[in-house]
MIKE-7466 format. One record per residue: residue number from 0; residue in three letters; x, y, z of N, C-alpha, C in turn. Coordinates in Angstrom, 2 decimals, padded with zeros to 5 digits. Each point is the difference from the previous one (the first is absolute). Example, Ala and Ser with C-alpha at 12.3 -4.5 7.8 and 13.67 -1.06 7.14 Angstrom:
// residues 2
ATOM resi resn     nc1     nc2     nc3    cac1    cac2    cac3     cc1     cc2     cc3
ATOM    0  ALA  013.19 -005.69  007.80 -000.89  001.19  000.00  000.90  001.20  000.00
ATOM    1  SER -000.35  001.05 -000.72  000.82  001.19  000.06 -000.77  001.09  000.73
END
This chain:
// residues 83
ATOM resi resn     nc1     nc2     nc3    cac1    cac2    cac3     cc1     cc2     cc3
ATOM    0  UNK  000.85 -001.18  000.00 -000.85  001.18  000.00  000.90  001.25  000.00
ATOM    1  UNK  000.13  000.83 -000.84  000.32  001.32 -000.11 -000.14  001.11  001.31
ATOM    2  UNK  001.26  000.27  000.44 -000.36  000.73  000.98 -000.55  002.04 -000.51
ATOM    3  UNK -001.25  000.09  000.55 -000.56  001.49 -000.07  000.42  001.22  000.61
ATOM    4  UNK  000.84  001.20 -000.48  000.38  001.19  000.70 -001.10  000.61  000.16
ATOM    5  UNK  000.03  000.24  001.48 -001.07  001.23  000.26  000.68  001.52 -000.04
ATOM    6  UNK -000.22  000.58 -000.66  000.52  001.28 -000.38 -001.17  001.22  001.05
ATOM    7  UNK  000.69  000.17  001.26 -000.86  000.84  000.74 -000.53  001.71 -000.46
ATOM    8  UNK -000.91  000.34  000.12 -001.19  000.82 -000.10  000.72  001.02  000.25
ATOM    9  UNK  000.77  001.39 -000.30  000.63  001.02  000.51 -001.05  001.10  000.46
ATOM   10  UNK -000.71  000.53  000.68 -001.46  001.16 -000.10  001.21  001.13 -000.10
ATOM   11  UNK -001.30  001.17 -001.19  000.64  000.92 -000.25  000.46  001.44  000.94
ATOM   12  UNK  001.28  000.19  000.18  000.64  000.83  001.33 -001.35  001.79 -000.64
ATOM   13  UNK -000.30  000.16  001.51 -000.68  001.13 -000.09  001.16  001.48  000.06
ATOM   14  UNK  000.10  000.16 -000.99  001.11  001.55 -000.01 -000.38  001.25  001.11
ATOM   15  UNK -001.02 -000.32  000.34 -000.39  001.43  000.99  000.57 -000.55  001.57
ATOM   16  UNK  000.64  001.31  000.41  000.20 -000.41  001.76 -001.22  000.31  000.10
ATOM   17  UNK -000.21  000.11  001.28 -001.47  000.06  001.47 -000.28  001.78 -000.42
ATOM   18  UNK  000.92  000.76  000.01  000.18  001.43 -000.21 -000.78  000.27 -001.24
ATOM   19  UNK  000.89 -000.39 -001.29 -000.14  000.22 -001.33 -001.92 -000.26  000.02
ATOM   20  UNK -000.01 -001.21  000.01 -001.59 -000.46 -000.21 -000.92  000.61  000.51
ATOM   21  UNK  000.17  000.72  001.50 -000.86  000.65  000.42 -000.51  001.71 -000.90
ATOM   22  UNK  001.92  000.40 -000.27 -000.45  001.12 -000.71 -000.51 -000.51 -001.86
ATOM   23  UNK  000.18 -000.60 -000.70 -000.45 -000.86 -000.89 -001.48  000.20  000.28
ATOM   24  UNK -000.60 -000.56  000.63 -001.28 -000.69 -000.11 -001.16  001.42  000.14
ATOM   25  UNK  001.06  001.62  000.85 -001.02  000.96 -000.03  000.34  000.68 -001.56
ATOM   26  UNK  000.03 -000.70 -000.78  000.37  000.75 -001.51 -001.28 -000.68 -000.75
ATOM   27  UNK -000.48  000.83 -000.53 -001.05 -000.29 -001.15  000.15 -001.41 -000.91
ATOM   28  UNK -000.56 -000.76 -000.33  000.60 -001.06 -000.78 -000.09  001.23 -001.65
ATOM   29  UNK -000.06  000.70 -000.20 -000.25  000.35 -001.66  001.35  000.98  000.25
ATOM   30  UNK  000.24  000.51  001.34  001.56  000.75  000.56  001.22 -001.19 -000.43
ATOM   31  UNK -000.44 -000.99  000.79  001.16 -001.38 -000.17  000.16 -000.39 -001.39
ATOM   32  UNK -000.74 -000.04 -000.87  000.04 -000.74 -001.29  000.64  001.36 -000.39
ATOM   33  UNK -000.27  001.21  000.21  000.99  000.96 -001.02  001.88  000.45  000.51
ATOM   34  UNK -000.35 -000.52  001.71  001.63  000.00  000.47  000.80 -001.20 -000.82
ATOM   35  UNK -000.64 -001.10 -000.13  000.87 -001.29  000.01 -000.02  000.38 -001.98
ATOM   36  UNK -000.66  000.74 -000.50  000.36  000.24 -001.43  000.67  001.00 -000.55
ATOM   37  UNK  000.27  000.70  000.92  000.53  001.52 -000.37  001.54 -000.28  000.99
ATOM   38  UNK  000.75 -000.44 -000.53  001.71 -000.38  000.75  001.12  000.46 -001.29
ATOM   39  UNK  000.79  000.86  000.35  000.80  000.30 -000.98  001.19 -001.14  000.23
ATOM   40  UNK  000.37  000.07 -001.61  001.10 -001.42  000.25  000.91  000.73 -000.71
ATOM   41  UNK  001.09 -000.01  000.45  001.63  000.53 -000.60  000.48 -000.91 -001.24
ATOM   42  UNK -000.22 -001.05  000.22  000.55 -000.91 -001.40 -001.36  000.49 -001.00
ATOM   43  UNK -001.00 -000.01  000.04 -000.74  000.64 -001.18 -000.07  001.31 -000.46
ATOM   44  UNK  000.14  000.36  001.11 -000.15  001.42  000.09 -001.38  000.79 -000.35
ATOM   45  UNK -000.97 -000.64  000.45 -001.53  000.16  000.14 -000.66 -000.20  000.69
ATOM   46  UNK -001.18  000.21  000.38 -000.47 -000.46  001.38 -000.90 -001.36 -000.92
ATOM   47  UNK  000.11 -001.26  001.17 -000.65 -001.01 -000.27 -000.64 -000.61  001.67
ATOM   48  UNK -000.15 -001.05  000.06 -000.42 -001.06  000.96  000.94 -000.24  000.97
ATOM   49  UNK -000.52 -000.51  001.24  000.81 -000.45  000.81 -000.51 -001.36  000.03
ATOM   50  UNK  001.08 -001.19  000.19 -000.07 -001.37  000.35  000.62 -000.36  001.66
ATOM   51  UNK -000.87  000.57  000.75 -000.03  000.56  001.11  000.50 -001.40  001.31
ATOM   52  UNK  001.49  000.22  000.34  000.82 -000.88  001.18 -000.15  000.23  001.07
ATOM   53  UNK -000.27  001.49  000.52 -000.02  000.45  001.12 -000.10  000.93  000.57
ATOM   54  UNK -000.72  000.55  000.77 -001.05  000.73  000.60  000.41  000.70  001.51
ATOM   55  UNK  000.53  000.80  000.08  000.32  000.62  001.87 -000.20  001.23  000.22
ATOM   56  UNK -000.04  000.29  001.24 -000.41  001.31  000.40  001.65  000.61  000.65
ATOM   57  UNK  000.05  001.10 -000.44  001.77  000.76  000.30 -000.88  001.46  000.18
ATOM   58  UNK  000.16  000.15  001.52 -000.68  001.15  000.64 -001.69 -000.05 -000.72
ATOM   59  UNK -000.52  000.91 -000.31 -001.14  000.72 -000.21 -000.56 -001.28 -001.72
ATOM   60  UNK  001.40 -000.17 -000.69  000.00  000.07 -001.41 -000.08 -001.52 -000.19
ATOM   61  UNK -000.88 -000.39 -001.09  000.09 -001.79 -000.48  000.81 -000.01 -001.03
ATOM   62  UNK  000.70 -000.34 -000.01  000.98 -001.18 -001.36 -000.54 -000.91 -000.65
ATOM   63  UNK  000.27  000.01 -000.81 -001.00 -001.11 -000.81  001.76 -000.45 -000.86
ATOM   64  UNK  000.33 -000.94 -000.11  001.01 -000.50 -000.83 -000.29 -001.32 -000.93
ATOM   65  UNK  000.75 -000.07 -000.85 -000.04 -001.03 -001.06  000.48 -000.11 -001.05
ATOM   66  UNK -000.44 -000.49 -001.53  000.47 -000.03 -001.26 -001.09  000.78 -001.12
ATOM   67  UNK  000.54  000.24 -000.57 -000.23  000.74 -001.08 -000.68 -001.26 -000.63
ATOM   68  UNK -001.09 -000.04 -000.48 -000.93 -000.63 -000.53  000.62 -000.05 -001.79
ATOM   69  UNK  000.46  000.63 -000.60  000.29 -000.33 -001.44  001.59 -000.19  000.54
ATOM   70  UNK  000.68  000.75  000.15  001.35 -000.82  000.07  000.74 -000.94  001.15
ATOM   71  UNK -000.66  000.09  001.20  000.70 -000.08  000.87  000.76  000.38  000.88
ATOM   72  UNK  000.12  001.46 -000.18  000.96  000.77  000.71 -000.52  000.13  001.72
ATOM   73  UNK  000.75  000.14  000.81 -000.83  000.26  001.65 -000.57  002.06 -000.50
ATOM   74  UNK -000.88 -000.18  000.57 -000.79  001.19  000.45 -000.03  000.22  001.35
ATOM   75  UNK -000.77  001.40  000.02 -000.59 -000.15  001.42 -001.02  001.00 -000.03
ATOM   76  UNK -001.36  000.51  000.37 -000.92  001.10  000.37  000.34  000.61  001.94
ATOM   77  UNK  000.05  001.20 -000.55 -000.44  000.20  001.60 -001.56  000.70  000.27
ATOM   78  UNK -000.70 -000.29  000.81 -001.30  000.50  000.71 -000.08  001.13  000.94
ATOM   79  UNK -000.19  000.84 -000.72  000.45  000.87  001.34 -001.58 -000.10  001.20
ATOM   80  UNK  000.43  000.52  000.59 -001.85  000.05  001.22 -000.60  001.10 -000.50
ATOM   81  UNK -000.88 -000.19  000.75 -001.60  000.90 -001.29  000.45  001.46  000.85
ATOM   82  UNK  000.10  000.39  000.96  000.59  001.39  000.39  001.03  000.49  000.02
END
């Protein structure tokens, strides 16, 4: 009998700290869909998409980091707070 690899289940890592998500979640979802699309990328040199790794709060301000959706390059958005 052929022995079977079980190739275990990885669940997908949530990019937001405890911080990030909280300020995240008071943003409009039609706000979020235009942050995570509006990311300037240096290797294109246009603004495109974020393919979004990671998410933190640094004082007041959210980070949003990742890849550049057409090439790959790392990005990043910053959020500033609504006041």
């Amino acid at each position: 009998m052929t022995e079977r690899k079980i190739i275990p289940f990885k669940k997908p890592v949530d990019p937001f700290t405890k911080g990030a998500k909280e300020r995240w979640s008071k943003i409009p979802e039609w706000a979020q869909t235009k942050i995570l699309e509006n990311v300037f990328c240096t290797g294109c040199s246009t603004s495109t998409s974020i393919i979004l790794e990671s998410a933190k709060m640094q004082k007041a301000d959210l980070i949003l980091r990742g890849k550049c959706k057409v090439c790959g390059h790392e990005v990043c958005r910053l959020v500033e707070p609504e006041n």
